[in-house]
C-alpha positions in Angstrom: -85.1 29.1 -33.6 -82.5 30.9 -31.9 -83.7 29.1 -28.5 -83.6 25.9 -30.1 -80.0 26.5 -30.7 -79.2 27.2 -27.8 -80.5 24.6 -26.1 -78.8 22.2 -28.6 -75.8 23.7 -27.3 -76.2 23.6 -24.0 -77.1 19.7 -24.2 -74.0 19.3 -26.0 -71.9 21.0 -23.4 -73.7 18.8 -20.3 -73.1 16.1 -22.4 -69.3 16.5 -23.4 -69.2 17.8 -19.2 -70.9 14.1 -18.4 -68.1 12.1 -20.7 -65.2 14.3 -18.9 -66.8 13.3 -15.5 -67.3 9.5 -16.2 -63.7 9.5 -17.6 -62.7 11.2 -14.7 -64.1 8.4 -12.3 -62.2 5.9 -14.4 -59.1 7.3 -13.7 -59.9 7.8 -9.9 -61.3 4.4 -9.9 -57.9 2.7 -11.8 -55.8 4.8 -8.7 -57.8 2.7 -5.8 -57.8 -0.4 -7.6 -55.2 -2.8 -5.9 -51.5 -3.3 -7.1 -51.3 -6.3 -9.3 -50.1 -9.3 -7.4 -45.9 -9.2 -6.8 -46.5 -13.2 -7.2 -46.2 -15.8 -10.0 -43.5 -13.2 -11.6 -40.2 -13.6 -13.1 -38.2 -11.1 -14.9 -34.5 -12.2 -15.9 -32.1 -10.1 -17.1 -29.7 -12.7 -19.5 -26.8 -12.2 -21.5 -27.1 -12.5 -25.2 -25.2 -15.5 -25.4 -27.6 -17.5 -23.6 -30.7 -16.5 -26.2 -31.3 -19.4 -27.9 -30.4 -22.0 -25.1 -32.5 -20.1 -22.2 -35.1 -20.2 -24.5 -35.3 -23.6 -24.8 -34.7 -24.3 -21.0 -37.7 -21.6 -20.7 -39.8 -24.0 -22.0 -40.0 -26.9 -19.8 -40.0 -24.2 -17.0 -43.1 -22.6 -18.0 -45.1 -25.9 -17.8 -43.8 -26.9 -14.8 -45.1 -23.1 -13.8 -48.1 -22.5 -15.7 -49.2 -20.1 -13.4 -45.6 -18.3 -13.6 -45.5 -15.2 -16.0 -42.0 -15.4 -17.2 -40.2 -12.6 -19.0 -36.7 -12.5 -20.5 -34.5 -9.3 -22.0 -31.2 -10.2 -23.4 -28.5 -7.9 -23.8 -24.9 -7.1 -22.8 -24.0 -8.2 -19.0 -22.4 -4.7 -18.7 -25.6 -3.2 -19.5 -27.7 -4.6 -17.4 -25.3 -4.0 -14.2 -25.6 -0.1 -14.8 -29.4 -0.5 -14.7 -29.6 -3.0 -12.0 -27.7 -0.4 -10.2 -30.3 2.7 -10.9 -32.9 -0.2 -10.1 -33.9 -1.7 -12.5 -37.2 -4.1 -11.7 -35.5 -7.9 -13.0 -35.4 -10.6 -10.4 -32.5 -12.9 -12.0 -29.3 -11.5 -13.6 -27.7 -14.0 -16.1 -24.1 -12.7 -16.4 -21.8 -13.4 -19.2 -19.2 -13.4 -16.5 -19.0 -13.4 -12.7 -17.5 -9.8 -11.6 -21.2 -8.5 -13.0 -22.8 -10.7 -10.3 -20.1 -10.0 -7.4 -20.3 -6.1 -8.1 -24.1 -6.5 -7.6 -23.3 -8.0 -4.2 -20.5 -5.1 -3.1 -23.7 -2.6 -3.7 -26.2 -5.0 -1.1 -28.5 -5.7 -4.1 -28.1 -9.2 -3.9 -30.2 -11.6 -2.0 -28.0 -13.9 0.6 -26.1 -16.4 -0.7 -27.8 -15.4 -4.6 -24.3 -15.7 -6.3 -24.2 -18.9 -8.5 -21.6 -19.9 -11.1 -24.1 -21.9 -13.9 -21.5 -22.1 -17.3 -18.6 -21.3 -18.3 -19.0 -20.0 -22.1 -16.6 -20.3 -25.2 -15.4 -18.1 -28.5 -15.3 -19.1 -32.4 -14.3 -17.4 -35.1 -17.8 -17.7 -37.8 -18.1 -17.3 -40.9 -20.9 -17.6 -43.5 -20.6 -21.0 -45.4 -19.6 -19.5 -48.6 -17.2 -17.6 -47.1 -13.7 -18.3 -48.7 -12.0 -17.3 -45.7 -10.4 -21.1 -44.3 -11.0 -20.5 -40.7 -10.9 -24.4 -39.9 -7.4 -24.2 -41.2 -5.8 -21.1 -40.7 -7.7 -19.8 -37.4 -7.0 -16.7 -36.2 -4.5 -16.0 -38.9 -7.3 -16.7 -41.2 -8.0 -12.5 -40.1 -4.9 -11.1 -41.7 -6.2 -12.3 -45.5 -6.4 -9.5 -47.5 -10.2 -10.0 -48.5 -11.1 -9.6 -45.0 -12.3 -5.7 -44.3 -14.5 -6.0 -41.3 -14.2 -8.2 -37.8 -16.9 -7.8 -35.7 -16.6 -8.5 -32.0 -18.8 -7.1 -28.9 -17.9 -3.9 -27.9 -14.9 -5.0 -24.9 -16.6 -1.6 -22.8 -19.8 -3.4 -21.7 -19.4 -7.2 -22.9 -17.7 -9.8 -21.5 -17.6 -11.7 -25.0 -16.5 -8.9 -26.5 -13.4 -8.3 -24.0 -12.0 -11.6 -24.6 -12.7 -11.6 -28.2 -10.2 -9.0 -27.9 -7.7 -10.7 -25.4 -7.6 -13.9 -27.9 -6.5 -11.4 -30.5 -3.4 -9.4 -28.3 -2.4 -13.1 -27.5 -2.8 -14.5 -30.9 -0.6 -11.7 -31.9 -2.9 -10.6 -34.8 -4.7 -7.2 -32.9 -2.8 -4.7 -34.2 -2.7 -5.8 -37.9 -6.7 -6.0 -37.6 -7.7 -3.2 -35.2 -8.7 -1.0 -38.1 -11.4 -3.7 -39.3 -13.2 -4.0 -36.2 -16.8 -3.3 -35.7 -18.3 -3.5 -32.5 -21.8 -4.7 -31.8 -24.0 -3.7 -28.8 -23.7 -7.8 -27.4 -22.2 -10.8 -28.8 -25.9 -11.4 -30.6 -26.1 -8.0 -32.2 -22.1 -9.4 -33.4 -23.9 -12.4 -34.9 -25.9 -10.8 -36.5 -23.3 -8.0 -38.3 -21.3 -11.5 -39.6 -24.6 -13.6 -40.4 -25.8 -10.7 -42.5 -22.5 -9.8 -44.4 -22.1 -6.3 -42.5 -18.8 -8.0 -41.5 -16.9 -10.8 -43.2 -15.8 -12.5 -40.1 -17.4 -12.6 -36.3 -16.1 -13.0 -33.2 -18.7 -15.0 -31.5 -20.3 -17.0 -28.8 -20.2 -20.9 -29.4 -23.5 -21.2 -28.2 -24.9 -19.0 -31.0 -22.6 -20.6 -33.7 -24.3 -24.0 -32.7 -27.9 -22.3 -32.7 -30.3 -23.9 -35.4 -30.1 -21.0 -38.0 -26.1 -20.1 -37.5 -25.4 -23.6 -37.4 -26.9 -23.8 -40.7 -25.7 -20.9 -42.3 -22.1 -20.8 -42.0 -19.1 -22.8 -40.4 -16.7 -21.6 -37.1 -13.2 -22.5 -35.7 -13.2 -22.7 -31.7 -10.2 -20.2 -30.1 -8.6 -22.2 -27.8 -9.4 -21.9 -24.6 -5.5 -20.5 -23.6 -6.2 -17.6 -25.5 -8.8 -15.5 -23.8 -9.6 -15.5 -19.6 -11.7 -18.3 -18.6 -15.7 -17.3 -19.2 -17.5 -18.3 -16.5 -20.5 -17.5 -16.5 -22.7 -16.5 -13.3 -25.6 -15.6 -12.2 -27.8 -13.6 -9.4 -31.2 -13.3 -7.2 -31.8 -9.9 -6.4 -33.4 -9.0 -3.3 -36.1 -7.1 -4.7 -37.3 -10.1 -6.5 -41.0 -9.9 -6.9 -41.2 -13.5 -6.5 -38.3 -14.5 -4.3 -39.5 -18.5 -4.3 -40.3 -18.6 -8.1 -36.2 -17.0 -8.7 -34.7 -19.8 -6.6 -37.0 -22.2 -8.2 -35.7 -21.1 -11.7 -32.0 -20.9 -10.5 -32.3 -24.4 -9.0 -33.8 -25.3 -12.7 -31.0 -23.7 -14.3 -28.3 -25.7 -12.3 -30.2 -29.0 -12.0 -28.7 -32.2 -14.0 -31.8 -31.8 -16.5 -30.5 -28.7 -17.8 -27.0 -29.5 -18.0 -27.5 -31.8 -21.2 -29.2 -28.8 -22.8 -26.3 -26.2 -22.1 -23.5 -28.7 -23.4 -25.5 -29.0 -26.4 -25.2 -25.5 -27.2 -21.5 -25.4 -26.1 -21.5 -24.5 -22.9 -19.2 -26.4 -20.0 -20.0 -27.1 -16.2 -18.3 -24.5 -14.0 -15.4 -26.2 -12.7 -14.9 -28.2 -15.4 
């Protein structure tokens, strides 16, 4: 009996010794396979502002690229630029202004002559629709009602919507009276968002976001004039580590070509140089 034992044992142990080993091929087996193909990639790095509208360009790019595998991460512009510089793997940076792109270039991380200007962005006030704050009348004074208790705007350290969010206000002359009510989102989405979902009463936003489907829908905005806040042009860059350097100058020629143009007005943005 005792043998018998044994021997179960032993079987068990060759057997358990057997799975270790066969594992142990796979893994020497995955380290000489061959790298995945660096081709038919595209990784963009795009400011939150462009979410909704990139999407939608994304979509007549893909079928003209079926082959392509296209992946996007939105965030703030100041972000991405501190992990672009520790090297981040994206292929196209879509700032939310153009010193992003040209610091890229003072570090040699851009490919030559991958600088391009593509739109030149705009700010609203938003508010939900059953919001009793009069924006459309009393714009930016509309912040100094006393049932206001929370503006949110991008955080001005890292987003370019967020810094002149902040300019409009100095030159509107309501920034100190407000200051104290400001909440700071991580982008100019993530601001949206704290106004769409009543975290804040009034936001600081994007005009392409205000026009997307759902915002549009949900509440109503007053454009900042344009004199109050640095122009927002917007640009953009091919890095020179681009996986794909062909497919990245294929989507950037996409991006500036006159059958995207329509699309970006639509959502509020302007030609650069307009």
């Amino acid at each position: 009996m005792k043998k018998l034992v044994r021997n179960a044992f032993l079987l068990g142990v060759l057997i358990i010794l057997g799975a270790g080993f066969v594992a142990g091929m796979g893994v020497a087996a995955a380290a000489d396979a061959p790298p995945p193909s660096r081709t038919n990639t595209l990784r963009i790095a795009a400011a939150a502002d462009l979410k909704f509208a990139l999407d939608e360009l994304l979509k007549d790019f893909r079928a003209r690229h079926p082959d392509a595998r296209v992946e996007v991460t939105y965030g703030a512009s100041g972000n991405f630029l501190a992990q672009l510089s520790q090297g981040a793997p994206f292929d196209v940076f879509l700032s939310a202004d153009m010193s992003y792109p040209r610091k890229l270039v003072e570090q040699g991380l851009v490919a030559p002559d991958g600088v391009f200007p593509y739109a030149v962005g705009h700010l609203v006030l938003w508010v939900p629709r059953d919001s009793p704050l009069p924006v459309e009348k009393l714009g930016m004074k509309a912040l100094l009602e006393p049932g206001v208790r929370h503006i949110a705007i991008a955080n001005p350290q890292h987003a370019p919507y967020g810094r002149a969010a902040e300019a409009a206000l100095k030159s509107q002359g309501v920034h100190d009276a407000i200051k104290d009510k400001l909440v700071l989102g991580e982008n100019v989405a993530q601001t949206a968002q704290f106004a769409q979902s009543g975290a804040a009463d009034v936001g600081i936003i994007a005009l392409s976001l205000a026009l997307a489907p759902a915002m549009k829908a949900q509440g109503r905005y007053w454009e900042v004039p344009t004199s109050a806040y640095p122009r927002m042009e917007q640009g953009g860059a091919l890095l020179k580590k681009a996986q794909d350097p062909e497919l990245a100058r294929r989507f950037r020629d996409a991006l500036l070509g006159p059958q995207s143009r329509p699309l970006l007005e639509r959502y509020g943005f302007t030609a650069p140089g307009k």
